[in-house]
Backbone as a ProteinNet text record, in pm:
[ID]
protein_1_A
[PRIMARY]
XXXXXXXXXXXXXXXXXXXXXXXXXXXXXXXXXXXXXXXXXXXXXXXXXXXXXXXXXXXXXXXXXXXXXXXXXXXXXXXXXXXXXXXXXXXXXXXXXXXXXXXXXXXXXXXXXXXXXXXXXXXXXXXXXXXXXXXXXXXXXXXXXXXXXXXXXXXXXXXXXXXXXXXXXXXXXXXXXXXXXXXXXXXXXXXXXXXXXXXXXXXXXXXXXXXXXXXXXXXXXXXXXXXXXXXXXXXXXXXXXXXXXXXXXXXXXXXXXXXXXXXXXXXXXXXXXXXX
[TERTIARY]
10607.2	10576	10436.8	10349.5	10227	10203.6	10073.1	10101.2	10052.4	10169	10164	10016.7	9975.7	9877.6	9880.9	9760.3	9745	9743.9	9739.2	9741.2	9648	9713.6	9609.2	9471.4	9494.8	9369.4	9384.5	9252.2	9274.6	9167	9180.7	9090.9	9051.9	8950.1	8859.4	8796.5	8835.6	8796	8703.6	8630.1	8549	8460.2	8431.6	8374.1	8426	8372.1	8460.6	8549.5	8683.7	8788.2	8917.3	8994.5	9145.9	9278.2	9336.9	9454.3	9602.4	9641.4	9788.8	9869.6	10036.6	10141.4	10218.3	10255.2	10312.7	10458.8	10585.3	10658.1	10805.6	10788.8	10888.8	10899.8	10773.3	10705.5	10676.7	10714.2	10623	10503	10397.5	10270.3	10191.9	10035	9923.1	9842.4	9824.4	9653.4	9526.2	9447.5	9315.2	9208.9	9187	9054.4	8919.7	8849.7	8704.5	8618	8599.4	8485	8380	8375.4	8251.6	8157.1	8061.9	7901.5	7785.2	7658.7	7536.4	7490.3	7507.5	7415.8	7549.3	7584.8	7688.3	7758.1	7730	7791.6	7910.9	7947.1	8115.5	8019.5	8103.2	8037.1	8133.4	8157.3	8247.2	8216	8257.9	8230	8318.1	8323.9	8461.7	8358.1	8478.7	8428.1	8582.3	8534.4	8632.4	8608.5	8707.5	8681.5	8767.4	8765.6	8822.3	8837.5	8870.2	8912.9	8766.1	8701.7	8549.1	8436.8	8298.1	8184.4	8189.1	8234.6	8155.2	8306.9	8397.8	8482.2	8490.9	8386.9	8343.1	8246.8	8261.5	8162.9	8191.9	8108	8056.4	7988.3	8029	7946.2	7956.3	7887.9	7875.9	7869.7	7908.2	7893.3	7889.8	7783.9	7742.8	7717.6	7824.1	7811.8	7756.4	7691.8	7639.2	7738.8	7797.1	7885.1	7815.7	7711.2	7659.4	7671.4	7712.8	7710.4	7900.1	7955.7	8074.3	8145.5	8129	8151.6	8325.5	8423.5	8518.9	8645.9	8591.4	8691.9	8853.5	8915.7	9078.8	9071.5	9221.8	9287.3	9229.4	9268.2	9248.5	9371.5	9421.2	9581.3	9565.1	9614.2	9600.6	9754.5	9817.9	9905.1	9922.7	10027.4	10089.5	10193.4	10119.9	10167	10217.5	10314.3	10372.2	10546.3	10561.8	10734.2	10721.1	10833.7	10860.1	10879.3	10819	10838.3	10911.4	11023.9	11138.6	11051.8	10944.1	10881.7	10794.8	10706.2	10622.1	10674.6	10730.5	10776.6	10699.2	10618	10557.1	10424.4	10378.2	10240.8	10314.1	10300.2	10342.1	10226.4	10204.9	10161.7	10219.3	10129	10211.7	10201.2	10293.2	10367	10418.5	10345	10429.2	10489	10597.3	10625.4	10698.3	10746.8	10793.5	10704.4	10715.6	10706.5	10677.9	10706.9	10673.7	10577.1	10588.7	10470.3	10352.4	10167	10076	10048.5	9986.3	10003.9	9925.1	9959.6	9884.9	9884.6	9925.7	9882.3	9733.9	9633.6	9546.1	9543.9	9622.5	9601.1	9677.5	9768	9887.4	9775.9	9834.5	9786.1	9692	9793.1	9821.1	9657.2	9598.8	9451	9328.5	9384.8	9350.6	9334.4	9193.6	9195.7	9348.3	9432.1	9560.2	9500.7	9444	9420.4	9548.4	9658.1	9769.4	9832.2	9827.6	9867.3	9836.6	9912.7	9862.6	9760.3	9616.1	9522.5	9473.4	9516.5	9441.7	9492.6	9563.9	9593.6	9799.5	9825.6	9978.1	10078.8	10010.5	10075.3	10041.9	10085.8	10056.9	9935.4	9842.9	9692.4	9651.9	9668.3	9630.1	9508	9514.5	9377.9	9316.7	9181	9127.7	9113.9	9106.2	9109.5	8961.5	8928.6	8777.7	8708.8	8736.7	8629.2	8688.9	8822.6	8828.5	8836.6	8744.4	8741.2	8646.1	8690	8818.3	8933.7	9068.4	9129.6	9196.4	9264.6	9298.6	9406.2	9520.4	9689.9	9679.1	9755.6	9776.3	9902.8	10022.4	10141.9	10212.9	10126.6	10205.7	10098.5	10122.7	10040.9	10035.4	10008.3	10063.3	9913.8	9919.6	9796.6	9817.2	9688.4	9669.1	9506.7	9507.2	9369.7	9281.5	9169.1	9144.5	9037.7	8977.9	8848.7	8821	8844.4	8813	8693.2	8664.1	8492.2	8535.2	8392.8	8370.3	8355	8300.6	8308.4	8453.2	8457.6	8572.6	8562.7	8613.5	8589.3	8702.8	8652.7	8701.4	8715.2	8775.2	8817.7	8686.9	8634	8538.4	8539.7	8638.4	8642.4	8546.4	8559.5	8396	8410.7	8425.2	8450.6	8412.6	8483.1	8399.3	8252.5	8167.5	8051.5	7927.1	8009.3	7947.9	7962.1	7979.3	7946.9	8061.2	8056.1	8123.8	8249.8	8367.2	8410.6	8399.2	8413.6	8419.2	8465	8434.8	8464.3	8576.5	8649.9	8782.7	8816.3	8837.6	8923.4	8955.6	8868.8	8854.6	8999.2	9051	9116.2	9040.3	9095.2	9095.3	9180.1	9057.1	9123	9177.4	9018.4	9030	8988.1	8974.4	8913.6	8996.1	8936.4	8959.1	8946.5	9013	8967	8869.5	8811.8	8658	8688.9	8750.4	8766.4	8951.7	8985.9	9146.9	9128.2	9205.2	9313.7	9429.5	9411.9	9560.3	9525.7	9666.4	9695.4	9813.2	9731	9844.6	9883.3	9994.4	10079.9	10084.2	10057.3	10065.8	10209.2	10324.2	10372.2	10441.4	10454.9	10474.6	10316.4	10321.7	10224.1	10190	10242.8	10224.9	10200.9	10198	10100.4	10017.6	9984.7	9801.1	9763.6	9667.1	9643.6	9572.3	9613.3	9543.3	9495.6	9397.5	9310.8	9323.2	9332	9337.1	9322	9278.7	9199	9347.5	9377.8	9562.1	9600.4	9784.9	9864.1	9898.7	9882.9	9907.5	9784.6	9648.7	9523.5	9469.5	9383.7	9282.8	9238.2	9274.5	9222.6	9074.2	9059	8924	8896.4	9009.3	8988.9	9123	9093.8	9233.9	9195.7	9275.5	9286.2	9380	9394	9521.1	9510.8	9653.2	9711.7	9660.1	9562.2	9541.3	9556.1	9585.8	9613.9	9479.5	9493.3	9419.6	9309.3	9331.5	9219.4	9226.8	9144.2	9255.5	9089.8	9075.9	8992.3	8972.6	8866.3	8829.2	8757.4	8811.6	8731.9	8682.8	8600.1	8543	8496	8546.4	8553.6	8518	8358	8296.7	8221.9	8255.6	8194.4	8088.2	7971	7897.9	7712.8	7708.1	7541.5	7479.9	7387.8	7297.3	7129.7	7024.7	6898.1	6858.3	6902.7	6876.4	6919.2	7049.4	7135.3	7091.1	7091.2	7052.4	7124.4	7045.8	7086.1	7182.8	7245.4	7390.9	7532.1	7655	7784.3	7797.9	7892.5	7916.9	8053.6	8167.2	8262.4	8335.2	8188.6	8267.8	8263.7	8199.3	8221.6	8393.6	8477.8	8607.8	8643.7	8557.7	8634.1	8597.2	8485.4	8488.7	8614.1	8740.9	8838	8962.4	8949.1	9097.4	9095.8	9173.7	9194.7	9214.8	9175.5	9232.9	9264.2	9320.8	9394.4	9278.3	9206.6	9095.7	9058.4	9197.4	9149.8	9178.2	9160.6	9183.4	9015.9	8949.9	8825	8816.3	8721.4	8689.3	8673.3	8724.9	8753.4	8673.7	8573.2	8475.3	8500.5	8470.5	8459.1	8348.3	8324.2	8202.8	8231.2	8136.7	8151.3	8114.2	8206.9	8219.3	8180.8	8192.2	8196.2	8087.5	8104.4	8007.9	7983.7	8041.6	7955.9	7897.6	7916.5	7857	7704.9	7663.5	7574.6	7470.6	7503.8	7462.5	7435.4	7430.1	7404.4	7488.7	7585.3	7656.9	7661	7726.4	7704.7	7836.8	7853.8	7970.6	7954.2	8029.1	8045.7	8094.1	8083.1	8198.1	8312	8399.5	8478	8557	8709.1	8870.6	8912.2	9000	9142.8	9240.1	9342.3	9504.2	9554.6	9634.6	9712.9	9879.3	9915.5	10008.9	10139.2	10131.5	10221.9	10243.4	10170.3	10197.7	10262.9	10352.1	10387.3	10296.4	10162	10109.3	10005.4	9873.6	9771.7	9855.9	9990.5	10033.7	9941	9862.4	9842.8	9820.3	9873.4	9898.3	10011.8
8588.8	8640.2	8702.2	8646.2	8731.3	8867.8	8893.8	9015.6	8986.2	9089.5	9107.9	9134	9025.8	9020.6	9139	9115.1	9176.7	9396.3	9440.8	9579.1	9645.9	9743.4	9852.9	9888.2	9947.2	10020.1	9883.6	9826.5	9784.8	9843.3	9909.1	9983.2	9931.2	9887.9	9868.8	9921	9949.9	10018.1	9929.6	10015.8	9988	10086.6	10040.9	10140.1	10217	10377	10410.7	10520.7	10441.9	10485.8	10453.2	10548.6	10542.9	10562.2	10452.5	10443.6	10512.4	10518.8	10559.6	10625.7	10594.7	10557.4	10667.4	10754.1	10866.3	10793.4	10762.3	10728.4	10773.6	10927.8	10995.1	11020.8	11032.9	11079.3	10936.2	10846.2	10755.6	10725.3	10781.8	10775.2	10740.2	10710.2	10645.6	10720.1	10799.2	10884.7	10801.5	10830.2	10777.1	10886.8	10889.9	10977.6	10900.5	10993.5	10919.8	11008.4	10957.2	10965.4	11054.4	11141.8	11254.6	11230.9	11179.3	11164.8	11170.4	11210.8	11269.7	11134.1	11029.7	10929.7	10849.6	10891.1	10804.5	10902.9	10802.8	10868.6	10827.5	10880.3	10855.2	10782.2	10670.1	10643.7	10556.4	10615.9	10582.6	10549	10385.5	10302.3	10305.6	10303	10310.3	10208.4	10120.8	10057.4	9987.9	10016.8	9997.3	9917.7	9789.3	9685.2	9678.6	9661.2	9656.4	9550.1	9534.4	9417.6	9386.7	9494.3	9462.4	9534.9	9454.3	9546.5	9705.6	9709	9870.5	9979.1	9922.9	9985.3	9975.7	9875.8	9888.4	10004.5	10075.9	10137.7	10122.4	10219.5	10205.1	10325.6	10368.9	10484.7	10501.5	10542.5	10561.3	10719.2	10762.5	10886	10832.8	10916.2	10923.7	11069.4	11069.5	11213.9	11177.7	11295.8	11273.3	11346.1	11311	11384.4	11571.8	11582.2	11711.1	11795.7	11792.3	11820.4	11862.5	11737.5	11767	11891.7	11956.1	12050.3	12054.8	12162.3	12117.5	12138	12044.3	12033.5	11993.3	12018.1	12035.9	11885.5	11834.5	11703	11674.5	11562.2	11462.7	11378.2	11404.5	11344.3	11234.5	11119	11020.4	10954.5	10999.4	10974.8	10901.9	10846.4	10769.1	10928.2	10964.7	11049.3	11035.7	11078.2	11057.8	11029	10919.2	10836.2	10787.6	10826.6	10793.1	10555.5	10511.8	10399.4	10309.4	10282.6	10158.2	10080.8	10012.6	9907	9940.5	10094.4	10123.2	10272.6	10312.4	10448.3	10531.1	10436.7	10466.8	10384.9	10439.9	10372.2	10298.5	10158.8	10098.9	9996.1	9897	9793.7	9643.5	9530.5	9442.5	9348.6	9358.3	9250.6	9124	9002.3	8904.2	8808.1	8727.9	8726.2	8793.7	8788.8	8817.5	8936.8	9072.8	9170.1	9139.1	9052.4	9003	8898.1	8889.3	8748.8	8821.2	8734.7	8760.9	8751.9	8813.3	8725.8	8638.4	8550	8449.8	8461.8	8508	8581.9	8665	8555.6	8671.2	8764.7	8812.2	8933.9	9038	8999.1	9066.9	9221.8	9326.7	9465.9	9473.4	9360.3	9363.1	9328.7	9232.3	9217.5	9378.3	9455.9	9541.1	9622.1	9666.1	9667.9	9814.6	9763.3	9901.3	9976.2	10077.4	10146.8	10177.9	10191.2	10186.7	10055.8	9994.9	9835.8	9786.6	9660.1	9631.9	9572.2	9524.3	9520.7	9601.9	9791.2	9912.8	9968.2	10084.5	10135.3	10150.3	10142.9	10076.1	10210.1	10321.1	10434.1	10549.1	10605.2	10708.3	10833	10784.9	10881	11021.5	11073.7	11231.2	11292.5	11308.4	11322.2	11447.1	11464.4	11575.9	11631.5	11750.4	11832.3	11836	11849.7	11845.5	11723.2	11607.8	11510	11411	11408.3	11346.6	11401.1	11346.2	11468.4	11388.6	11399.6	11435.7	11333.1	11375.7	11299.9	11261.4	11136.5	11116.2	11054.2	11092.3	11117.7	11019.6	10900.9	10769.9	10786.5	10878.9	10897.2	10717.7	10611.2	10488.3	10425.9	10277.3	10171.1	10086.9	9946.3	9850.9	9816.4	9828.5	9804.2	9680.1	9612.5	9486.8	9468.5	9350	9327	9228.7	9280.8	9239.2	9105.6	9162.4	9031	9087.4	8922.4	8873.2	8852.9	8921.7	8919	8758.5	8694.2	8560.5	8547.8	8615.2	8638.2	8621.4	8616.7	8680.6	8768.5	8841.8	8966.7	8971.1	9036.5	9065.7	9247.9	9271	9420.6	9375.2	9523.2	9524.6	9666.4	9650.2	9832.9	9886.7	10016.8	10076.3	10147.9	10164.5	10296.7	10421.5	10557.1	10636.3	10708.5	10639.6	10592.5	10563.9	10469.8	10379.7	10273.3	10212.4	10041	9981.5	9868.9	9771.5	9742.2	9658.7	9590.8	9447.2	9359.9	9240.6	9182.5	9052.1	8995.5	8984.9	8923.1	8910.2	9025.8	9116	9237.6	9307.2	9222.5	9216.9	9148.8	9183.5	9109.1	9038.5	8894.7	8830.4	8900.6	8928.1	9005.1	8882.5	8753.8	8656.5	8747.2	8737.4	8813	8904.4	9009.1	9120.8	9186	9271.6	9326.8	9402	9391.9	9418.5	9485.9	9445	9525.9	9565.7	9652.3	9677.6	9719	9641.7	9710.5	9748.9	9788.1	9923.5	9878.9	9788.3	9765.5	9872.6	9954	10010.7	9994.3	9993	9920.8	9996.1	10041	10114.7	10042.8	10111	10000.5	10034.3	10213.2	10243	10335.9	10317.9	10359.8	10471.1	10608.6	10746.6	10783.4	10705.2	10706.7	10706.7	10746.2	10767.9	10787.7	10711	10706.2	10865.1	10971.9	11111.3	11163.6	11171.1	11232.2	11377.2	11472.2	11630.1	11623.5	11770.6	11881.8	11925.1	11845.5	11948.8	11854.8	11873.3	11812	11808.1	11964.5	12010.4	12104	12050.1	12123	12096.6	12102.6	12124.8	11978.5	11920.2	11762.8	11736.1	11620.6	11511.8	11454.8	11344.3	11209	11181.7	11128.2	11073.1	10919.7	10862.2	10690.4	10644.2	10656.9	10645.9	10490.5	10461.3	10318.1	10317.1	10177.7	10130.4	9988.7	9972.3	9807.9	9719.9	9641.2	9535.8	9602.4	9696.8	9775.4	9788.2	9746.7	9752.6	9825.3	9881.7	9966.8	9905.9	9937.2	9867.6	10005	10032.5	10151.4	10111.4	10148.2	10097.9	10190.2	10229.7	10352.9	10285	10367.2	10307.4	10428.2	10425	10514.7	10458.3	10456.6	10331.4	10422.4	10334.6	10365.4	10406.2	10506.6	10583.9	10500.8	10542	10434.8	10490.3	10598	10651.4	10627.7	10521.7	10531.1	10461.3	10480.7	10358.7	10233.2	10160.4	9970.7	9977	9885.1	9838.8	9897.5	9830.1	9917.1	10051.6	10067.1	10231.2	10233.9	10161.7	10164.1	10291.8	10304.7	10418.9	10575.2	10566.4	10683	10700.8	10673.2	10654.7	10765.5	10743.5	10848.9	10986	11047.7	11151.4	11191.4	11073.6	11141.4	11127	11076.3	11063.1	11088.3	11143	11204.6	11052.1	11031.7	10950.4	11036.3	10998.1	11023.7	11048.5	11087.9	11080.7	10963.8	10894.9	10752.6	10633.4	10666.4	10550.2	10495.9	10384.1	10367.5	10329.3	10342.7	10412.8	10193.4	10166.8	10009.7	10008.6	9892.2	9929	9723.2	9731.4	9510.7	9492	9357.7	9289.7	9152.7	9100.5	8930.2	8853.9	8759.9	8635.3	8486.1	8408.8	8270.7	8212.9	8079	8048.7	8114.7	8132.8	8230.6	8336.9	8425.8	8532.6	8496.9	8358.9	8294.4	8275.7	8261.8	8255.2	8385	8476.6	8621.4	8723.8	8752.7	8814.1	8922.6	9051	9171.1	9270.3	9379.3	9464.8	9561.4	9524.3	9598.3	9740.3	9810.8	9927.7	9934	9903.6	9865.3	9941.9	9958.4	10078.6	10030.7	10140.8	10127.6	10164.1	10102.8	10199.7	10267.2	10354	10383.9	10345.7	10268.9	10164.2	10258.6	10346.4	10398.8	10581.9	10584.9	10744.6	10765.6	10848.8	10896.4	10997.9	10960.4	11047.9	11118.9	11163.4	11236.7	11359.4	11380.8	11547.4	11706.8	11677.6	11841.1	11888.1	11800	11824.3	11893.6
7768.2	7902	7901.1	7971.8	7973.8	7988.6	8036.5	8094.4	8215.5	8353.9	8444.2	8524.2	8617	8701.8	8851.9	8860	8991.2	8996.2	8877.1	8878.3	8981.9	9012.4	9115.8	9035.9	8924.7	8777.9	8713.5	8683.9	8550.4	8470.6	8357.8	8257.8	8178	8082	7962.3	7882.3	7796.5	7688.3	7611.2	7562.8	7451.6	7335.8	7192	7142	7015.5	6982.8	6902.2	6940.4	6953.7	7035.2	6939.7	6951.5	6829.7	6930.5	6926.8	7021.8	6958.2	6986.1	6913.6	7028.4	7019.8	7090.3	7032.3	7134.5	7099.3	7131	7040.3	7069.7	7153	7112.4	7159	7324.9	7343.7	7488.7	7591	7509.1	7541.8	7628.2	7567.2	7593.7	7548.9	7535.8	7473.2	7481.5	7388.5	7326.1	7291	7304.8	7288.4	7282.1	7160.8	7133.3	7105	7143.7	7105.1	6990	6934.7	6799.1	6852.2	6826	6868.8	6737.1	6815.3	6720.1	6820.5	6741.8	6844.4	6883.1	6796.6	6831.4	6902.6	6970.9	7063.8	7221.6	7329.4	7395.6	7560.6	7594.7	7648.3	7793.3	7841.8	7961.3	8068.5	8150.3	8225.3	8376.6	8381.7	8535.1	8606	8732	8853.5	8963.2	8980.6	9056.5	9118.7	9291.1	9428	9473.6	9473.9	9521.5	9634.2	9767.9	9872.8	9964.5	10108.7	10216.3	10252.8	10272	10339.7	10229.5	10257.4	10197.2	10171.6	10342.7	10377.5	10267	10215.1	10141.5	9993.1	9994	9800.9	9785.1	9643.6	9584.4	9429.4	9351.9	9260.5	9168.8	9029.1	8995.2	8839.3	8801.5	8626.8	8595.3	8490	8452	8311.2	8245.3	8108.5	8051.2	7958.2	7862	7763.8	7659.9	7529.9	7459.6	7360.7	7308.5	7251.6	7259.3	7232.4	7320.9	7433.5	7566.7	7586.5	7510.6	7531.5	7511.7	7381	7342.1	7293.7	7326.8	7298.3	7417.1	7493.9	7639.2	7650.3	7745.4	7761.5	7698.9	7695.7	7651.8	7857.7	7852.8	8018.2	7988.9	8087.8	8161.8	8254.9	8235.6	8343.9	8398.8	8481.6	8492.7	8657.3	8711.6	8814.9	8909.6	9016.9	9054.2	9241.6	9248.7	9406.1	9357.9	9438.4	9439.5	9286.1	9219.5	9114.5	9118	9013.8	9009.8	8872.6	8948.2	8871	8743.6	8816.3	8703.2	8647.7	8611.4	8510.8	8489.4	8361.7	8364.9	8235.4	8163	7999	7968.6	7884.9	7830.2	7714.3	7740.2	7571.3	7572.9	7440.5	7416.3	7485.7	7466.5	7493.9	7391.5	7364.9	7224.8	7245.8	7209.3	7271.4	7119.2	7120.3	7008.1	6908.2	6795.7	6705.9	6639	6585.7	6550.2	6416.8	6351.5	6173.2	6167.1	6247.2	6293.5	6319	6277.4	6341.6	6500.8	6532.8	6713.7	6716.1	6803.2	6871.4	6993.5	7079.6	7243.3	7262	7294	7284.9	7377.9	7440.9	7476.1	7400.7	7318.6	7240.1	7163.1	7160.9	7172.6	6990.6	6915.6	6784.7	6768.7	6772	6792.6	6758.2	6783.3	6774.2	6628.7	6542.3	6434.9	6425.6	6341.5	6234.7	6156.1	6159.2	6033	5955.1	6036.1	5942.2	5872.3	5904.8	5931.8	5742.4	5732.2	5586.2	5567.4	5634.5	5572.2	5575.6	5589.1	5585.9	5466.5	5533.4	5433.4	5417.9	5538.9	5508.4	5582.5	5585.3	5615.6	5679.3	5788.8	5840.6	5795.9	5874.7	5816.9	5908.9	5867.5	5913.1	5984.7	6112.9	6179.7	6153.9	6137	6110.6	6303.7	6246.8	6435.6	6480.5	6617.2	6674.3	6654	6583.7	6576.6	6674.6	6718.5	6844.8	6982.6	7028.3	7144.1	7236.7	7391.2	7390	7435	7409.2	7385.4	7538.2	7554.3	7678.4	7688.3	7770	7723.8	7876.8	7857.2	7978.4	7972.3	8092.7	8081.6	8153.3	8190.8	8211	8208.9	8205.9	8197.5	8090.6	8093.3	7961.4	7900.6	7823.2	7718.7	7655.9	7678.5	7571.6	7538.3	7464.6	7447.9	7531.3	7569.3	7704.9	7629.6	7567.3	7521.1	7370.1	7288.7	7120.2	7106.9	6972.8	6941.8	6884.4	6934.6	6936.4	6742.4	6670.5	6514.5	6462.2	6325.8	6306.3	6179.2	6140.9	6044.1	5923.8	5831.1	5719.1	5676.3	5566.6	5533.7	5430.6	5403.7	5240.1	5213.1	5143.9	5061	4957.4	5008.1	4980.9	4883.6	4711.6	4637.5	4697.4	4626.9	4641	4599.3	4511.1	4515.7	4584.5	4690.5	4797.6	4770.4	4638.1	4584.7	4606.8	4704.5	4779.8	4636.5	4626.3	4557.4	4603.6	4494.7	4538.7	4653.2	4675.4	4824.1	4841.1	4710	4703.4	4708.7	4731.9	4743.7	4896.2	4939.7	5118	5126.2	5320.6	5365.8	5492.2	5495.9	5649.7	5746.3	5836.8	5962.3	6118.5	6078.8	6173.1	6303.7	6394.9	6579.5	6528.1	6636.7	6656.7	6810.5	6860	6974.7	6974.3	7119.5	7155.6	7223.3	7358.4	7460.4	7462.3	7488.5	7494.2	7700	7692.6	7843.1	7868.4	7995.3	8052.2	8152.5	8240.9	8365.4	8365.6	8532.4	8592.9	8742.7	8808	8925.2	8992.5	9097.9	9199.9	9297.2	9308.6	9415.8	9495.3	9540.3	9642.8	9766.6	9868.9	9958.8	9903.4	9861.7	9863.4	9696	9623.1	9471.1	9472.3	9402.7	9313.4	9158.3	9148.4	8943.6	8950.6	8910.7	8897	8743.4	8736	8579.8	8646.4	8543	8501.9	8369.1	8351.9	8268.2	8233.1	8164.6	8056.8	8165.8	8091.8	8180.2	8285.3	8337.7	8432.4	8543.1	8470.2	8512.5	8643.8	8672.5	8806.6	8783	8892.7	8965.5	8934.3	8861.4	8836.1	8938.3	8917	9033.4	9027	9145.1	9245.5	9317.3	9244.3	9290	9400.8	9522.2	9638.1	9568.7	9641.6	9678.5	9824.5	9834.3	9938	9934.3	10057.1	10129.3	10105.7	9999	9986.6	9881.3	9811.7	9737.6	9629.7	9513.2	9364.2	9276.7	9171.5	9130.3	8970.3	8914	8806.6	8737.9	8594.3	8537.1	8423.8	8324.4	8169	8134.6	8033.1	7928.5	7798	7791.1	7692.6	7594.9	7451.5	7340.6	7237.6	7322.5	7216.1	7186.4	7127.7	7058.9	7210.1	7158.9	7212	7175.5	7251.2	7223.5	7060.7	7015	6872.9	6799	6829.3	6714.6	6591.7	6448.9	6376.8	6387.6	6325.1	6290.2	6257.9	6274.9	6151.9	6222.6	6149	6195.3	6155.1	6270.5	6271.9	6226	6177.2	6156.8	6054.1	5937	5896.5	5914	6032.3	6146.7	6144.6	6158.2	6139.1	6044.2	5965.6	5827.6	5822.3	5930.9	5936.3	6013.9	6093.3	6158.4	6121.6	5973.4	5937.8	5808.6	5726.1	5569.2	5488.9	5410.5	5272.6	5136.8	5073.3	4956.3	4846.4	4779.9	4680.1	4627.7	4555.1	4521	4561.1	4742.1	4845	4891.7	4864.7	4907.2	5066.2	5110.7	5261.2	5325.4	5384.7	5414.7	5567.6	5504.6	5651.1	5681.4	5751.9	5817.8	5829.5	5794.1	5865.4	5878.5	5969.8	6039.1	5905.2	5914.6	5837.7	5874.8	5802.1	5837	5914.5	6006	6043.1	6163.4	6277.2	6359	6331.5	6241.5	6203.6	6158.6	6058.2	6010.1	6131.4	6241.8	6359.5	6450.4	6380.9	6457.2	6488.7	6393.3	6422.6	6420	6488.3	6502.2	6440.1	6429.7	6367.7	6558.3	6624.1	6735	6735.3	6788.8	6794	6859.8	6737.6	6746.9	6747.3	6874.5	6885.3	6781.2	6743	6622.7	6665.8	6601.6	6606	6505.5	6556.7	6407.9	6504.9	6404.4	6391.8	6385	6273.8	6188.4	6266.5	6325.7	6325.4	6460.6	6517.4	6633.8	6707.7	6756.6	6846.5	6709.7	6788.6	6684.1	6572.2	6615.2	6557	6564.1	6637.7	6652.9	6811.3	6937.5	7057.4	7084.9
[MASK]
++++++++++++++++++++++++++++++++++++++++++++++++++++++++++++++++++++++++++++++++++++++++++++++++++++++++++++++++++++++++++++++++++++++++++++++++++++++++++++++++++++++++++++++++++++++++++++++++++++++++++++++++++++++++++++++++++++++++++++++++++++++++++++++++++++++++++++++++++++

């Protein structure tokens, strides 16, 4: 079964961004990687019946600026609704199986997952920030880097190990999405400051009107060359003699110009960041 067309929000992510599925609550956290040379940038764009009801707007933070602000709540607020009640993934297929749905959530690099490290990894506090709690909406992967990538574990040293010691990752997600359904008149998609804080933005359900957002954590004009992937490890603990596992593009498209994007993660294995 695909995933369901036609959402009120559809969201896009991109960048360095760490997803994880609070299971109990069922919800979806997403923190972003606080670094100077990177910063948060967020598009809204209203697409409507006529011209004069489209608009359009960007906001760009520098993460230096950010400082250390509330959690942000995005939740489905008004008449309670039957057909979206939780933030989950969309899984299509067999659970032991790789996916082949490209939109399937799995696409998405696991830091827990077995070409990582296999098990529940421990977030350090303040380096994600800030974090953003999606109380409904189905997540998948919206668009595959045209490359395809490999694992290359890094001693603690710095000196690479052999190639063989890498895993095939094959594509990866680039962009992740969150369709959410608006489907009674008197709803609205509402962001707040805490769960229960002082109003951001407010998305009504309108007739014939559906909204497009992109949430993006990427290089700044300063940033240096090269991937940023092991930016990552200033936000999660390893074990002393676990080496720090960074990717890069393989094969023949890569031979052809390939890039190390900044790229979201999951953690596969953990129930929610643990210190909310």
């Amino acid at each position: 079964m695909p995933v369901p067309q036609n959402p009120a929000v559809a969201i896009r992510f991109t960048g360095l961004l760490a997803f994880c599925f609070d299971k109990r609550r069922k919800i979806c956290q997403i923190g972003a990687l606080s670094k100077d040379d990177h910063e948060l940038r967020f598009r809204l764009v209203k697409r409507g019946p006529d011209p004069e009801s489209e608009s359009e707007q960007t906001l760009t933070f520098p993460h230096n600026l950010i400082g250390q602000p509330s959690d942000l709540w995005l939740n489905v607020e008004g008449e309670p609704s039957p057909e979206q009640q939780t933030a989950e993934p969309f899984i299509a297929g067999d659970l032991n199986e790789p996916p082949s749905d490209p939109q399937d959530f799995r696409w998405v690099i696991d830091l827990e997952g077995e070409h990582f490290y296999n098990r529940p990894l421990k977030v350090k506090r303040g380096v994600l920030r800030p974090i953003l709690f999606v109380a409904k909406g189905l997540f998948y992967t919206d668009t595959l880097t045209s490359d395809f990538y490999r694992t290359i574990p890094i001693t603690a040293k710095g000196a690479a190990r052999t190639a063989s010691a890498g895993r095939s990752l094959g594509q990866i997600a680039e962009y992740v999405g969150a369709n959410i359904y608006l489907t009674h008149p008197n709803q609205a998609l509402v962001l707040r400051a805490g769960r229960d804080g002082s109003e951001l933005l407010r998305l009504n359900k309108e007739e014939g009107t559906t909204y497009e957002i992109t949430v993006e954590n990427v290089d700044t004009p300063r940033a240096p060359a090269g991937g940023d992937f092991h930016y990552y490890y200033d936000a999660f603990e390893l074990n002393r003699d676990e080496p720090k596992i960074l990717i890069e593009p393989y094969g023949l498209p890569a031979l052809r110009g390939g890039r190390i994007p900044c790229t979201s993660v999951g953690l596969g294995k953990s129930d929610g960041f643990g210190f909310d």
